[in-house]
C-alpha positions as CSV (number, residue, x, y, z in Angstrom):
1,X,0.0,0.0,0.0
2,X,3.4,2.2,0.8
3,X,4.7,1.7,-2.8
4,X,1.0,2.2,-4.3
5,X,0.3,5.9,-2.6
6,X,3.7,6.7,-3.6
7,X,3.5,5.7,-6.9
8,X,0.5,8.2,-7.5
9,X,2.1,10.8,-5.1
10,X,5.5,10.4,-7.4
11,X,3.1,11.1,-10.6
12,X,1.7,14.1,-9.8
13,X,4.5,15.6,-8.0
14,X,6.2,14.8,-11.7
15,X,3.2,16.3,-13.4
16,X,3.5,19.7,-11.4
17,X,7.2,20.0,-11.6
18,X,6.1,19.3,-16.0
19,X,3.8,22.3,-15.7
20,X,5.7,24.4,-13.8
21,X,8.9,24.3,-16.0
22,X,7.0,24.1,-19.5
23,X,4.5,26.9,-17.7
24,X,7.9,29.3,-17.7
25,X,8.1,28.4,-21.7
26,X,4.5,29.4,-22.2
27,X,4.5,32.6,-19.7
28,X,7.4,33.5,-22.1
29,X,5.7,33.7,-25.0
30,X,3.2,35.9,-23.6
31,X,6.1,38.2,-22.5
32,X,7.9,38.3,-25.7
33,X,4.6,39.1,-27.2
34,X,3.9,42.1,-25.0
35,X,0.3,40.2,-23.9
36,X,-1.5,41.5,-20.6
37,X,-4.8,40.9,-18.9
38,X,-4.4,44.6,-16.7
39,X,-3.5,48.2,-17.4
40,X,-1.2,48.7,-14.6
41,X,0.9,45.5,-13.6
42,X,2.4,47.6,-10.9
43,X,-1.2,48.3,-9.0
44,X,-1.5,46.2,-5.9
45,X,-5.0,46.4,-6.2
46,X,-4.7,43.8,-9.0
47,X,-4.1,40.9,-6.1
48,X,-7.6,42.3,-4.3
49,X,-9.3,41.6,-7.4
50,X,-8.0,38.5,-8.2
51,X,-8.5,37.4,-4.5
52,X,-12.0,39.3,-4.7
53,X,-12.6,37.0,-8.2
54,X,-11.7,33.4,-6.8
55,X,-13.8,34.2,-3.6
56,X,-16.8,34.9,-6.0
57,X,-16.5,32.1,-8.1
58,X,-16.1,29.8,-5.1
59,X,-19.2,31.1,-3.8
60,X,-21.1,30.4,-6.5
61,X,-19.6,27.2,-7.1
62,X,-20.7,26.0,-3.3
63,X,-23.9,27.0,-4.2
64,X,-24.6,25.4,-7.6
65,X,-23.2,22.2,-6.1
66,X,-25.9,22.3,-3.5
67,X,-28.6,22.9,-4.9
68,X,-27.6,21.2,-8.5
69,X,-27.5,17.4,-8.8
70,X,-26.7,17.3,-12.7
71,X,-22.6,17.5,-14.0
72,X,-23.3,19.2,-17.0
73,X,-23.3,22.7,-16.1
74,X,-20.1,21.6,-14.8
75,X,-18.3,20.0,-17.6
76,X,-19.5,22.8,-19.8
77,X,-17.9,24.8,-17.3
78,X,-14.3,23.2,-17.7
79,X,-14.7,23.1,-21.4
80,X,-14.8,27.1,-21.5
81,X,-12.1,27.3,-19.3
82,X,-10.4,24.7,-21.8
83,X,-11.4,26.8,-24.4
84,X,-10.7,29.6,-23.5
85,X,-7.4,28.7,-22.9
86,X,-6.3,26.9,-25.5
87,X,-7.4,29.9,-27.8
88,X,-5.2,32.1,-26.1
89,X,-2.2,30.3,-26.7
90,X,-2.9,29.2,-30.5
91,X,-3.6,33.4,-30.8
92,X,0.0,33.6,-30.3
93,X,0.7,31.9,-33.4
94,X,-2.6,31.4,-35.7
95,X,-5.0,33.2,-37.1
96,X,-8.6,33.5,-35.9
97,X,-10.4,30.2,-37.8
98,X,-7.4,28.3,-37.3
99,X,-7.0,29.2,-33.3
100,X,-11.4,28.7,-33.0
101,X,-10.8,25.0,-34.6
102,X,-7.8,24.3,-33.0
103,X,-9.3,25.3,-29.2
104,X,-12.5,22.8,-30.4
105,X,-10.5,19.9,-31.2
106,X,-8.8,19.9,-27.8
107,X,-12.7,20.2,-25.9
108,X,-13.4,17.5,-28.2
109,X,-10.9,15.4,-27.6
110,X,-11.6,15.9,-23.8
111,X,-15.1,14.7,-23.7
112,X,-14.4,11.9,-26.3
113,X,-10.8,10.9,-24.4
114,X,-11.5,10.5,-21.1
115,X,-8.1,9.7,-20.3
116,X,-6.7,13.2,-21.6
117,X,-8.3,15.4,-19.6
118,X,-5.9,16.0,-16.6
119,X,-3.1,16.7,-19.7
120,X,-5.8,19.0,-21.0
121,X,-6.2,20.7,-18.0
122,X,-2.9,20.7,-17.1
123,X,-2.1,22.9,-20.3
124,X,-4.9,25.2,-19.2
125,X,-3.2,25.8,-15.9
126,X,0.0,26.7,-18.1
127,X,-1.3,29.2,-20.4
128,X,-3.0,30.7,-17.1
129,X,-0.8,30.8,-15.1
130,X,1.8,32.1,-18.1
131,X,-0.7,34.9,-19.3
132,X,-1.1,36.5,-15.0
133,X,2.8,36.0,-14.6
134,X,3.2,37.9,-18.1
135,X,0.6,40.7,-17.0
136,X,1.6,41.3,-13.3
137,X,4.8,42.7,-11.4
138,X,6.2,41.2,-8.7
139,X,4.8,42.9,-5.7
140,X,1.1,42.5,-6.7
141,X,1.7,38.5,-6.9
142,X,3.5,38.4,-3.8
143,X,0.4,39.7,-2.2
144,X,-1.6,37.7,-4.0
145,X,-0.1,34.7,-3.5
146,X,0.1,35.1,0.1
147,X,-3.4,35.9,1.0
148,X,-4.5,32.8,-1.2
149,X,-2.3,30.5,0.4
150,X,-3.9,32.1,4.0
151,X,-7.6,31.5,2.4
152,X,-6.6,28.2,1.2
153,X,-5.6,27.1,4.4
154,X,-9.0,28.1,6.3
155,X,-11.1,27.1,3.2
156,X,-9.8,23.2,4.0
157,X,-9.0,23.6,8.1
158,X,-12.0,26.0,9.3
159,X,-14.5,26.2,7.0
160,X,-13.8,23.1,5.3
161,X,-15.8,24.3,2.5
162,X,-13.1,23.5,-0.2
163,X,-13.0,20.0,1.1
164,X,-16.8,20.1,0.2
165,X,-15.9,21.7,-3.4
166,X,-13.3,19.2,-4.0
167,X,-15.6,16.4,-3.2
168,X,-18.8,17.1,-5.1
169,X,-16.9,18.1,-8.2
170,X,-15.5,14.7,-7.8
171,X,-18.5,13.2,-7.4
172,X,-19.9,14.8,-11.0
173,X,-16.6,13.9,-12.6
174,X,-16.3,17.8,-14.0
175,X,-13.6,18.7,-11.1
176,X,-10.9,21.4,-11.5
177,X,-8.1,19.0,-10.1
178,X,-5.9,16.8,-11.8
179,X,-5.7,13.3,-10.3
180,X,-3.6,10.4,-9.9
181,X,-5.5,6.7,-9.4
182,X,-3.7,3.0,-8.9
183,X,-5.5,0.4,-7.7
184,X,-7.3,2.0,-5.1
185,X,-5.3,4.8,-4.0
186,X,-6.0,8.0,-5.6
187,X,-3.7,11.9,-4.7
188,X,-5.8,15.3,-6.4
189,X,-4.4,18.5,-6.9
190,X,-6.8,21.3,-7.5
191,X,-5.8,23.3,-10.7
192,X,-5.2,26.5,-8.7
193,X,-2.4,24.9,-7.0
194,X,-0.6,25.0,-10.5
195,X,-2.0,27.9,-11.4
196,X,-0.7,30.4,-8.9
197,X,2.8,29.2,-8.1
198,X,3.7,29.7,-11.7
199,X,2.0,33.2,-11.8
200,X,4.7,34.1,-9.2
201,X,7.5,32.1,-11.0
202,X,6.6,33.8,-14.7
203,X,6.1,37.8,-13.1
204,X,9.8,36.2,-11.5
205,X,10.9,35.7,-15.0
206,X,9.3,38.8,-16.7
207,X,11.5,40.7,-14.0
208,X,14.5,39.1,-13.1
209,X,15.9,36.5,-15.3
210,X,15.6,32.5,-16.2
211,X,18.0,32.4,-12.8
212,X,15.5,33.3,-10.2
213,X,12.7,31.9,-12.0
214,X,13.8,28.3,-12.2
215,X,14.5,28.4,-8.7
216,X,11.5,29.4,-7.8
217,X,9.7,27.0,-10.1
218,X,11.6,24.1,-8.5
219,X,11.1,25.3,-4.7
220,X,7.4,24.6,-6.1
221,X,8.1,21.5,-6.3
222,X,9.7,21.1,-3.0
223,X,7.2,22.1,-1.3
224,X,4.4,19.8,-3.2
225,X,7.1,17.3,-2.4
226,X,7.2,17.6,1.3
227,X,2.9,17.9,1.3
228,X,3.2,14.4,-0.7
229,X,5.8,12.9,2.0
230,X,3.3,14.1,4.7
231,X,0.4,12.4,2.9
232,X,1.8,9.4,2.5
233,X,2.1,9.1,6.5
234,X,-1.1,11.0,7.4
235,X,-4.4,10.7,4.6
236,X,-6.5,13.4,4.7
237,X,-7.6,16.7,2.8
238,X,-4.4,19.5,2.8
239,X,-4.6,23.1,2.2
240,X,-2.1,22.2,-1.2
241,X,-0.9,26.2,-1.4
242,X,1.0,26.9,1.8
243,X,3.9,24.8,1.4
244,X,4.1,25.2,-2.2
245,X,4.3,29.0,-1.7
246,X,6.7,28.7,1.1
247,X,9.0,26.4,-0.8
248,X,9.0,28.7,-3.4
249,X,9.3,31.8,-1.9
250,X,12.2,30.2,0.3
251,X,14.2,29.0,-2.9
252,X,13.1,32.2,-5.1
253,X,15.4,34.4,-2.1
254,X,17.9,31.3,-2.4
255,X,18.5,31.9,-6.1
256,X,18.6,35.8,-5.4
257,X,21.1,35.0,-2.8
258,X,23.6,33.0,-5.6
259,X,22.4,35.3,-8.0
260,X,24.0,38.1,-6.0
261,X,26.7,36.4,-4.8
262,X,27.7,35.2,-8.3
263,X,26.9,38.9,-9.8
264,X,24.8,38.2,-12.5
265,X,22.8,40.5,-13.9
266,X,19.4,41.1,-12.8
C-alpha cells in the first residue's frame, strides 16, 4: 500500500514539476509578445481583485453544487475554461479560424478521451498561469499569493468548504483538479495549485531573469514534495498552497542570494 500511494504521489509531483517548468516556456511567450490581462501591472489592487474574483467564483460554485444534482453545467464549465485557454495560446501563433478549430479539437478530444483530460487541464493551468505572470509585477503576486495560500488554508482547516468543493466536483466527474489513481489509492491537486505558483515564477521571470525563476519554479516543487511525503504518512484533505508558496518563496530568495553572490545580472 506504501509503494501504491507513492506511486501516484510520485506522478503528480512529476506532473506539477512538467507544468511548472513548461509553464515558464508558455509565460514566455506571452512576455515576448507584449500580452497583458491589466492596465497597470504595478497596482497592488490587481491581487484584491484577483482574490475578490476566486472568492466569487467559489461562492457560486458551493452554491450550484448544493442545490444542482446534474454535471453538465459543470463539464461545460471546464470546457470554456479549456477553451478559452487553448485559444489564447494558438492566438500567439494562428490566425482566428485556425485558433477557433484548434481550441475545439482539444474540448473535443476531452469529452471523447477521457483519459486526456488532466493533460488538458494541465495545459490550461500553463497558459493561465503564463498569461497572470506575463501581465503582473512582482509585488502585486506576492500579495496575492500570500493571501490565497492564508484562504486556502482556512477554506480546507476551518471552513472546510473546499473540502466540500473538492468532493462534489469529484463526485460529478467535471472537477478542476488533476488526479492520480492505482488500484485503489487515488492523490488530487486542485488546478489552482498549478495555477498560482507559476504566476509568481513567470512575473519572477518577466522581471529578473531564467535564474531566479527556475529556482522558484523548483522550490514549487519542494514544497508539493514535502505535502506528498506528509500524505503518505497521514491521509487526509491538505490546504495544497502553503507549502508550495513557502517552498517557493524560500528558494526564489535562495536563487537571489547566488544570483547576487555570483553577480549576475538582474
Amino acid at each position: 500500500m506504501v509503494f501504491t500511494i507513492r506511486f501516484v504521489a510520485l506522478q503528480l509531483l512529476a506532473a506539477f514539476f512538467a507544468v511548472q517548468f513548461l509553464g515558464l516556456v508558455v509565460g514566455s511567450l506571452f512576455i515576448s509578445a507584449g500580452i497583458q490581462t491589466v492596465e497597470d501591472p504595478a497596482d497592488v489592487g490587481n491581487a484584491l481583485q484577483l482574490l475578490a474574483g476566486i472568492l466569487i467564483t467559489t461562492g457560486i460554485l458551493l452554491v450550484v453544487l448544493y442545490f444542482y444534482k446534474g454535471s453538465v453545467l459543470l463539464k461545460g464549465l471546464e470546457a470554456l475554461m479549456m477553451f478559452t485557454a487553448s485559444g489564447l495560446f494558438f492566438s500567439l501563433f494562428f490566425n482566428e479560424l485556425l485558433t477557433l478549430g484548434l481550441a475545439l479539437i482539444l474540448v473535443g478530444i476531452r469529452f471523447a478521451y477521457e483519459p486526456f483530460r488532466p493533460f488538458l487541464l494541465m495545459f490550461a493551468t500553463m497558459v493561465v498561469g503564463g498569461l497572470l505572470g506575463a501581465s503582473l509585477d512582482v509585488l502585486p503576486v506576492l500579495l496575492f499569493v500570500v493571501l490565497i495560500s492564508a484562504y486556502d488554508f482556512a477554506a480546507v482547516f476551518l471552513t472546510k468548504h473546499m473540502v466540500f468543493l473538492a468532493e462534489r466536483m469529484s463526485e460529478k466527474k467535471a472537477s478542476m483538479t488533476v488526479n492520480f489513481k492505482h488500484k485503489k489509492e487515488q492523490v488530487m491537486l486542485g488546478s489552482g495549485d498549478f495555477v498560482v505558483p507559476l504566476v509568481l515564477s513567470v512575473s519572477l521571470l518577466h522581471h529578473f531573469g531564467v535564474f531566479v525563476a527556475v529556482f522558484a519554479a523548483a522550490g514549487a516543487g519542494l514544497g508539493l514534495g514535502s505535502l506528498l511525503w506528509l500524505m503518505e504518512r497521514k491521509r487526509g484533505y491538505y490546504p495544497g498552497l502553503p507549502p508550495i508558496i513557502f517552498g517557493e518563496l524560500l528558494l526564489t530568495a535562495v536563487g537571489f542570494g547566488i544570483k547576487m553572490i555570483l553577480s549576475l545580472p538582474m
